[in-house]
LUMVEX-350670 format. One record per residue (C-alpha): residue number from 1; residue in three letters; chain; x, y, z. Coordinates in Angstrom, 1 decimal. Each point is the difference from the previous one (the first is absolute). Layout:
i,aa,ch,X,Y,Z
NUM,ALA,A,X,Y,Z
...
! end
This chain:
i,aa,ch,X,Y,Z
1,UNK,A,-181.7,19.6,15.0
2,UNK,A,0.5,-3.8,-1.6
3,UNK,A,1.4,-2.6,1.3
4,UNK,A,2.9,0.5,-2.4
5,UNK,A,1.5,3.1,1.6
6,UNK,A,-1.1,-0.6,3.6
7,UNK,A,2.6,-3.2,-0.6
8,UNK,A,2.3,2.3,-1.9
9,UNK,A,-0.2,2.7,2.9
10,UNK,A,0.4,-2.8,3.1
11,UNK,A,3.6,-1.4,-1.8
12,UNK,A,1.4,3.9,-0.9
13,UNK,A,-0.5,0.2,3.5
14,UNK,A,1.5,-2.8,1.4
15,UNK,A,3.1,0.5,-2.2
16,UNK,A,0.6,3.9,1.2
17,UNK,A,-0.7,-0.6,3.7
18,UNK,A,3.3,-1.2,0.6
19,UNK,A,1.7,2.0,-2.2
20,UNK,A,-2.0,3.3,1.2
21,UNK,A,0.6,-1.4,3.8
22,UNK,A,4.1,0.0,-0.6
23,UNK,A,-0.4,3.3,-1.3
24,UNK,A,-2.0,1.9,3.0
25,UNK,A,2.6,-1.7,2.1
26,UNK,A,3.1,2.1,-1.4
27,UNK,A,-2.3,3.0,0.1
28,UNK,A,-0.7,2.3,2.7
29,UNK,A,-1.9,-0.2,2.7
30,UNK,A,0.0,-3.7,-0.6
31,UNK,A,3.6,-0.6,0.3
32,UNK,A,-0.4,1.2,3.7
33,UNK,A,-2.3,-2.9,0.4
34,UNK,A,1.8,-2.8,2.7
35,UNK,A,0.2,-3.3,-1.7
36,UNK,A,2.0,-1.4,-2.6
37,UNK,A,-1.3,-0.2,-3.2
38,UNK,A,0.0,-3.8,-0.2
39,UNK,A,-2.7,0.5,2.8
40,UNK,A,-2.2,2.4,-2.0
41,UNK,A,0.1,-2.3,-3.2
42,UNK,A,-1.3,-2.5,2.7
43,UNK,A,-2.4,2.1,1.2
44,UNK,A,-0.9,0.7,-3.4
45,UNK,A,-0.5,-3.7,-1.1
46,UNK,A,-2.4,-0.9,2.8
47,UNK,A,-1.4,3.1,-0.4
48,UNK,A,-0.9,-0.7,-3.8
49,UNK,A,-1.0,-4.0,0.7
50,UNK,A,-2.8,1.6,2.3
51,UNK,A,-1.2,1.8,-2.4
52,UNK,A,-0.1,-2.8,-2.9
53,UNK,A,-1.6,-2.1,2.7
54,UNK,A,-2.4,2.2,0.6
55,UNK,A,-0.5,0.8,-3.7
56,UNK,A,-0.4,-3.7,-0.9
57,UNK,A,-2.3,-0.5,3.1
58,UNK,A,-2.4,2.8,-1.4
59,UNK,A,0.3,-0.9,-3.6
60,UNK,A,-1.1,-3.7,0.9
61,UNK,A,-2.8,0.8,2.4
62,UNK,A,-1.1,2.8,-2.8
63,UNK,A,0.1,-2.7,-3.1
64,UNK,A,-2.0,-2.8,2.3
65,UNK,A,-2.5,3.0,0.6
66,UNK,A,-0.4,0.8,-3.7
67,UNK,A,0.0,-3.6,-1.1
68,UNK,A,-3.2,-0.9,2.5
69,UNK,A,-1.7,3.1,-1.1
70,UNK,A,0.2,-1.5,-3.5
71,UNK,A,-1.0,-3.3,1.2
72,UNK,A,-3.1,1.4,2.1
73,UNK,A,-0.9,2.4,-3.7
74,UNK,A,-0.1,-3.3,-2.0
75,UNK,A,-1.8,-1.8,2.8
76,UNK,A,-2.7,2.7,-0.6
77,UNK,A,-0.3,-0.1,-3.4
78,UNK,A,-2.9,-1.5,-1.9
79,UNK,A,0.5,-2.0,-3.0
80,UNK,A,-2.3,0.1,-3.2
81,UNK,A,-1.3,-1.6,-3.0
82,UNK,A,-0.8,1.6,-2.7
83,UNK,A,-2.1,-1.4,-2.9
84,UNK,A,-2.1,1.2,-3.0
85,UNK,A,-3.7,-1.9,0.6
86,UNK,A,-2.8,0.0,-3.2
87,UNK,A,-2.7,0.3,2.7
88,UNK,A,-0.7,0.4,3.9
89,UNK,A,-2.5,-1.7,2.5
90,UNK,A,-2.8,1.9,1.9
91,UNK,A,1.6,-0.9,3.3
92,UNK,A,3.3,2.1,-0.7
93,UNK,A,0.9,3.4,0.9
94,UNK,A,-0.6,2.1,-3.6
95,UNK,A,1.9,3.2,-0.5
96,UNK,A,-1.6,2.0,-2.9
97,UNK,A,1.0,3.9,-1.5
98,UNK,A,-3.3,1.5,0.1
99,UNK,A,-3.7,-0.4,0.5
100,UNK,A,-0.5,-1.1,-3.3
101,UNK,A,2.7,-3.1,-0.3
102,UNK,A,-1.9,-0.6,3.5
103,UNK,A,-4.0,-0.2,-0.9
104,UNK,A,1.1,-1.7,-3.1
105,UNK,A,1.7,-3.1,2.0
106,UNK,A,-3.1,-0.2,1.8
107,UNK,A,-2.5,0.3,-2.6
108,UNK,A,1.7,-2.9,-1.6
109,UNK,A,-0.3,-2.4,3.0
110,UNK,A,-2.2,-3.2,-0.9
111,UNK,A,-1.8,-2.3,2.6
112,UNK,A,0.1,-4.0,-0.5
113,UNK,A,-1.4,-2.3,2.1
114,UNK,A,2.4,-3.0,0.9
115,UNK,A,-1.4,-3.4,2.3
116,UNK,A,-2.4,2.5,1.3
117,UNK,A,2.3,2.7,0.9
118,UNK,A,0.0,3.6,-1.5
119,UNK,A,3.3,0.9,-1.4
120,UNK,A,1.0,3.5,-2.0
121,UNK,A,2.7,0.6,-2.3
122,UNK,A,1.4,3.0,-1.8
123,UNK,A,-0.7,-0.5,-3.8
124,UNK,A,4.0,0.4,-0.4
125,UNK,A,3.1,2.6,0.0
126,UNK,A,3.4,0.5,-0.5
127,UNK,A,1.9,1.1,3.0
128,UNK,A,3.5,0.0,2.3
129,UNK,A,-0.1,-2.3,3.0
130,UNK,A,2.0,0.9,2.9
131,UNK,A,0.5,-2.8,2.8
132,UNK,A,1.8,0.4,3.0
133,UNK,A,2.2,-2.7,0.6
134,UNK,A,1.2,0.4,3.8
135,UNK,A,-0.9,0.6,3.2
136,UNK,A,0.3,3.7,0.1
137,UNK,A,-2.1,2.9,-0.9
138,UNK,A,0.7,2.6,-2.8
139,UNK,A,-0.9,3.6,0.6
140,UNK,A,-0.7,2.7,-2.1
141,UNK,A,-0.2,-2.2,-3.0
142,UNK,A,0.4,2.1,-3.3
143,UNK,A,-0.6,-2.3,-3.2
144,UNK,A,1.5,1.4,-3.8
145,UNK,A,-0.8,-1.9,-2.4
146,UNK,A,1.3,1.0,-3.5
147,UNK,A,-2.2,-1.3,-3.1
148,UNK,A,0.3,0.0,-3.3
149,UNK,A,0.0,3.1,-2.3
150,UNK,A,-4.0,0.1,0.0
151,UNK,A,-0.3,-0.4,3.7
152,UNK,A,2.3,1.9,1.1
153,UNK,A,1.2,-0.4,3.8
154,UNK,A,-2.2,-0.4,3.3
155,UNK,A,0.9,0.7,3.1
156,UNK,A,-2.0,-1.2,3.3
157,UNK,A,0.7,0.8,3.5
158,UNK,A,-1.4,-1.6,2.9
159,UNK,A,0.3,0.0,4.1
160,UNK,A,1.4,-3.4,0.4
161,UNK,A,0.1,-3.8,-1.2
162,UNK,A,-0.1,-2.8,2.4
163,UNK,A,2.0,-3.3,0.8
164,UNK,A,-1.3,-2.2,-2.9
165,UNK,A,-2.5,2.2,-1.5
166,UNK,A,-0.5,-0.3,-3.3
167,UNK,A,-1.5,3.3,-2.3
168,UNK,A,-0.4,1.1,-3.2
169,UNK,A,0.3,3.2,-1.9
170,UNK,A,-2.6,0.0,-3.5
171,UNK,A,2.4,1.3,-3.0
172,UNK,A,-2.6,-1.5,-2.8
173,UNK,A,3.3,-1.2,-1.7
174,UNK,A,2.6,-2.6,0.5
175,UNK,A,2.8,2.0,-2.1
176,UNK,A,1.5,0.9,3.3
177,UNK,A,3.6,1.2,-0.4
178,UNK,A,1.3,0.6,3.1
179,UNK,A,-1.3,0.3,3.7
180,UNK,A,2.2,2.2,2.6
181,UNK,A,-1.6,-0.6,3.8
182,UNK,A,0.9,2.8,2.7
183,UNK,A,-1.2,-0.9,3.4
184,UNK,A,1.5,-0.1,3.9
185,UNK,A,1.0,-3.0,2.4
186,UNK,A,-1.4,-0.4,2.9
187,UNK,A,3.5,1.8,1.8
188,UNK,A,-0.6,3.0,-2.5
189,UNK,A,2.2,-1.0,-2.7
190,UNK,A,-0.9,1.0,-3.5
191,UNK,A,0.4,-2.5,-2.4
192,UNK,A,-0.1,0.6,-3.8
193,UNK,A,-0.3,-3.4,-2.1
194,UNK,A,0.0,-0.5,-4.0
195,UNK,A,-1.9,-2.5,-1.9
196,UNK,A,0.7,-0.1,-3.8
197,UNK,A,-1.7,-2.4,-2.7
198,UNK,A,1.7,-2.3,-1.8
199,UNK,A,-2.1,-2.7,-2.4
200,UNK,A,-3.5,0.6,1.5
201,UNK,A,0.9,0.2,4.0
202,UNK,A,1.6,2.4,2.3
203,UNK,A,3.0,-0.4,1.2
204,UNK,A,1.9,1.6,3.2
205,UNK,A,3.1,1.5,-0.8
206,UNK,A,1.9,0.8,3.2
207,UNK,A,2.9,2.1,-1.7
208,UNK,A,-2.9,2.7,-0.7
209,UNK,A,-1.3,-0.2,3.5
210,UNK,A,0.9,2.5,2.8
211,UNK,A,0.1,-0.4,4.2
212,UNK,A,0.1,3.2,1.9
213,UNK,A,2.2,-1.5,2.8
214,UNK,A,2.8,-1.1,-2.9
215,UNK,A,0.5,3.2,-1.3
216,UNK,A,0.3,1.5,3.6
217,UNK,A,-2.3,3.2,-0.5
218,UNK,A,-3.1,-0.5,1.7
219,UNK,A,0.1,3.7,1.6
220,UNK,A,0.7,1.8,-3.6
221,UNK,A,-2.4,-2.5,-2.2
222,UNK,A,-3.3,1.3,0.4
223,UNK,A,-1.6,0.0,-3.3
224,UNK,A,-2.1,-2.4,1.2
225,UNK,A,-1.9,1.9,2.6
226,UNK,A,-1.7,2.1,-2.3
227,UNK,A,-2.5,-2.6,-0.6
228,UNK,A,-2.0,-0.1,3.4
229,UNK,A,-0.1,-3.6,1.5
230,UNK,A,-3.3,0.6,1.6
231,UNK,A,-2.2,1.0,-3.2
232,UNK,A,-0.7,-2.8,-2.3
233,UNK,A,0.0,1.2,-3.2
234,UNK,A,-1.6,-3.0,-1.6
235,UNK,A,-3.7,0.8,1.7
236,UNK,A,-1.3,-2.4,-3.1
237,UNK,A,0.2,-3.6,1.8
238,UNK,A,-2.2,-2.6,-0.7
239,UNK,A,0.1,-2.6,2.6
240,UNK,A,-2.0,-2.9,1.0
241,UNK,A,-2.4,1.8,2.3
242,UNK,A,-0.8,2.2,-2.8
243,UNK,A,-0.4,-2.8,-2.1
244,UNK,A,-2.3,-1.4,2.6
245,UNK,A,-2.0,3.1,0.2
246,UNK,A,-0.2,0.5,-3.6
247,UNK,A,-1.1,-3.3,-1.2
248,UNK,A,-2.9,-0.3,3.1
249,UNK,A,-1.6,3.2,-1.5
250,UNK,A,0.4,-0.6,-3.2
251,UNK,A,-1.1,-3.1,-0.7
252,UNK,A,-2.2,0.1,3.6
253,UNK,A,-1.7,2.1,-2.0
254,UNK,A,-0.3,-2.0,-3.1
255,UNK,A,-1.4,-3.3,2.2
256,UNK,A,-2.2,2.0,2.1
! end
């Protein structure tokens, strides 16, 4: 029931109490009733203020409830950047599709030598960086990416992304369309956000994007569940440590 015809039920009812209330009185076995009726439309009066004062009373402790529930949601909500990058550094957190796309970032690593300190970098690669902007954690992060025609659309899941962390998903392209993250707050809140591009960069448009605790349905949305939180899907990361690991035996190797 809206708000519309709980309103429209509360004033039909105030306007045939009284009316229903003479009624009864000329009506047996009310009309045995001691008391004048003046008395009972008295009765009837303080009667009704009670319950409008109690009614108000509950409505305003029930809106003050929803309205710091919201509050504590958008407390909890991480904020992110979103950008389209021509290349990543070996110290970042590397998302890949397969084995392949994987080996192949590593094999093209190179090792430089700069004021006597060994330095690696990847030999270049056109990906999505995702940087979380807050102070909060996102869980369950799932990434879709929509490309162009030839590329088709990627999607990458993964356990969680951290205050400030900053990762990248390889698409070997930079005709990114659209990206559409799906992940949860901290309180358990899913949170659906669209980025579109627009000349060259993406851009978030918040008339796309969807909060669970908005639309109100958090027990009858579950379409999100059926992608398990605790497996992460994208198994082919590349971080620094395997960076580290990779480099010392392959060009270990090479200087032994």
């Amino acid at each position: 029931m809206n708000k519309r015809v709980k309103w429209g039920v509360l004033v039909v009812v105030l306007v045939l109490a009284p009316i229903i209330m003479s009624n009864l009185m000329e009506v047996y076995p009310f009309n045995k009733i001691p008391g004048e009726n003046s008395d009972w439309f008295a009765f009837l009066g303080g009667y009704l203020g009670a319950i409008l004062t109690v009614g108000g009373v509950y409505y305003q402790i029930s809106s003050e409830n929803k309205n710091n529930e919201k509050l504590e949601f958008r407390k909890s909500r991480p904020y992110f950047a979103v950008t389209i990058k021509k290349n990543y550094d070996t110290l970042s957190d590397v998302y890949f599709k397969n084995n392949e796309d994987k080996e192949n970032a590593l094999k093209s690593i190179k090792v430089y030598e700069t004021l006597g300190i060994m330095q690696s970098m990847y030999n270049g690669d056109k990906c999505l960086r995702i940087q979380n902007a807050s102070t909060h954690h996102a869980f369950s992060l799932q990434v879709k990416i929509e490309l162009d025609c030839v590329h088709g659309e990627k999607t990458f899941r993964i356990q969680y992304i951290k205050p400030y962390q900053e990762i990248y998903f390889s698409v070997n392209t930079d005709r990114i369309r659209s990206v559409e993250l799906t992940f949860l707050s901290e309180l358990r809140e899913k949170e659906r956000i669209y980025f579109l591009s627009e000349n060259n960069s993406l851009v978030h448009k918040k008339e796309l994007s969807v909060l669970e605790s908005d639309i109100n349905k958090r027990e009858g949305n579950k379409s999100f569940s059926v992608y398990n939180p605790n497996v992460n899907e994208s198994e082919y990361k590349i971080d620094k440590h395997v960076v580290e690991d990779y480099v010392l035996r392959t060009y270990g190797q090479k200087n032994s």
